[in-house]
C-alpha positions, -999 to +999 in steps of 0.1 A: -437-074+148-414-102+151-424-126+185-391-123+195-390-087+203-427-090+219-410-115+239-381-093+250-409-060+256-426-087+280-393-092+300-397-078+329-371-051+342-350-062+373-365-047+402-353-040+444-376-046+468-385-011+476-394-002+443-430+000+430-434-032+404-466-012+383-442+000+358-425-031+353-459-048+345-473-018+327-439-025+304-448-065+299-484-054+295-476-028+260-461-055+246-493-070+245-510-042+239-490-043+204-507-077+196-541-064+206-540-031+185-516-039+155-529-076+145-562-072+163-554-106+181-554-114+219-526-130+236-552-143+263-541-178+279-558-206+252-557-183+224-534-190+194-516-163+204-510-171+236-502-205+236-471-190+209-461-163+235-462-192+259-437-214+242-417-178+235-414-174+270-408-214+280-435-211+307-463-239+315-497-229+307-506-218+343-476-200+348-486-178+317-520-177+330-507-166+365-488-139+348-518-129+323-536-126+360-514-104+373-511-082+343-548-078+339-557-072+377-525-043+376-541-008+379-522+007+349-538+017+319-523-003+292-531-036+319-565-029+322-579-028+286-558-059+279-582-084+259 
């Protein structure tokens, strides 16, 4: 799967303030997922993988490790067996 369309699954969907963000995530985490099942790779901050989807995203290395955080503390099921 080309980077580019991991990077536009991670895009999160705009969001109002009253609405729950857990689907969002859950949508930015199955991209993810994709790398983890199909290539057997993780896209964990410091890992080849995610050093690339850093640059994909043009984010520092702790804002991709803030948003790796967030994925992998978000109770959806996709989030949580992120490795």
């Amino acid at each position: 799967m080309p980077v580019l369309l991991l990077v536009l699954l991670l895009q999160p969907a705009a969001s109002g303030a009253d609405n729950d963000l857990n689907p969002d995530i859950e949508t930015m985490c199955e991209g993810l997922a994709v790398i983890n099942r199909e290539l057997g790779a993780t896209a964990a901050p410091g890992s080849p993988m995610g050093r690339r989807m850093q640059q994909e995203l043009s984010v520092s290395a702790a804002q991709y490790d803030a948003l790796w955080t967030l994925m992998k503390l978000t109770p959806t099921p996709t989030c949580t067996e992120l490795h």
